[in-house]
Each structure stands twice: as C-alpha cells, then as structure tokens.
DRENNUSE-352446 format. One record per residue (C-alpha): x negated, y negated, z negated; chain; residue number from 1. Coordinates in Angstrom, 1 decimal, padded with zeros to 4 digits, m for minus. Last residue first. Example, Ala and Ser with C-alpha at 12.3 -4.5 7.8 and 13.67 -1.06 7.14 Angstrom:
residues 2
px: m013.7	py: 001.1	pz: m007.1	unit: A	pos: 2
px: m012.3	py: 004.5	pz: m007.8	unit: A	pos: 1
//
This chain:
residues 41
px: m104.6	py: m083.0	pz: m100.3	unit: A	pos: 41
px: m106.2	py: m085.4	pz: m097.4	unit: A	pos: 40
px: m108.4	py: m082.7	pz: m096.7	unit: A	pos: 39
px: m105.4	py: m080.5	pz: m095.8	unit: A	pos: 38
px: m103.2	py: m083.1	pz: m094.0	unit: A	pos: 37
px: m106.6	py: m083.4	pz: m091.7	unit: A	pos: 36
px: m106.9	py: m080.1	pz: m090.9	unit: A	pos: 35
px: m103.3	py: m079.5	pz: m090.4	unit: A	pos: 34
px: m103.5	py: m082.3	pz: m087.8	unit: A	pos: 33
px: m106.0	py: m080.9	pz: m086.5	unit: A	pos: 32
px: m105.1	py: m077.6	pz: m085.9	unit: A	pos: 31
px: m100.7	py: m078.9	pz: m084.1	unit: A	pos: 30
px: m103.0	py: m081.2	pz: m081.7	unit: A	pos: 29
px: m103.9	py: m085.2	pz: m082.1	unit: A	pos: 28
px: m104.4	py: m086.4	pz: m079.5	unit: A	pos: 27
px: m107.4	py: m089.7	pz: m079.4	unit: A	pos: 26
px: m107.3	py: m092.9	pz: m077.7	unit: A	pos: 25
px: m109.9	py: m095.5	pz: m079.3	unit: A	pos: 24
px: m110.3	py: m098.9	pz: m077.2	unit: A	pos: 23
px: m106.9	py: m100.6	pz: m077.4	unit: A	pos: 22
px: m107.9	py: m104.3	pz: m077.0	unit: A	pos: 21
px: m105.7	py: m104.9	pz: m074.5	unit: A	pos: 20
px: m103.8	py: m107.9	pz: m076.4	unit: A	pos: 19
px: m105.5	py: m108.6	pz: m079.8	unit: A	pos: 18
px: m104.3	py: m107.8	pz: m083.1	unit: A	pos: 17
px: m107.2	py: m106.2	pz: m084.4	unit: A	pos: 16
px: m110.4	py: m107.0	pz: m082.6	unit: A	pos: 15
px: m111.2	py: m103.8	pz: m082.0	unit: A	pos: 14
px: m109.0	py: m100.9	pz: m080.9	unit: A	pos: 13
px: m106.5	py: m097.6	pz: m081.9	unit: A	pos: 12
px: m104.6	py: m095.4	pz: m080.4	unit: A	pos: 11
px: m103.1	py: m092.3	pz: m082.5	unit: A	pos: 10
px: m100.5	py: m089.9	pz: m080.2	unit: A	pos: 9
px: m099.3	py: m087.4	pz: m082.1	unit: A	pos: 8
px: m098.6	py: m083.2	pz: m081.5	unit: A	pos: 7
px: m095.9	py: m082.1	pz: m083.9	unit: A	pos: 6
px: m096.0	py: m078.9	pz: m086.1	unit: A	pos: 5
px: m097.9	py: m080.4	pz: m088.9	unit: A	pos: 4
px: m094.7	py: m083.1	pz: m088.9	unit: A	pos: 3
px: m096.4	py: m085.7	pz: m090.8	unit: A	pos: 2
px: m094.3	py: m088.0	pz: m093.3	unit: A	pos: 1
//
C-alpha cells in the first residue's frame, strides 16, 4: 500500500539484475504520487 503522504525513493536500471546498473533515480513527492494513485484508479 502507498502512503500519499510519504515521499519514495523509486531507482530503477537496464539489464535487470545486474550489479550497478541503476540508471533511473526519480523522487517521488506527496503531488505525484497522488497523481499517479489517481490514474491508477
């Protein structure tokens, strides 16, 4: 469950599963996270 009132961390990176391949950092703020909750609705 998503805490709209939290602020998350989401990292992401390609090829899956390999060491230091993080290559997407994004925070996610109190808005968009209610933004995105909302589309996925």
């Amino acid at each position: 469950m998503v805490n709209v009132n939290g602020t998350y961390l989401v990292t992401a990176g390609f090829p899956t599963g390999a060491e230091g391949s993080t290559n997407f950092i994004r925070i996610l703020k109190k808005e968009q996270i209610e933004y995105y909750v909302d589309f996925a609705i």
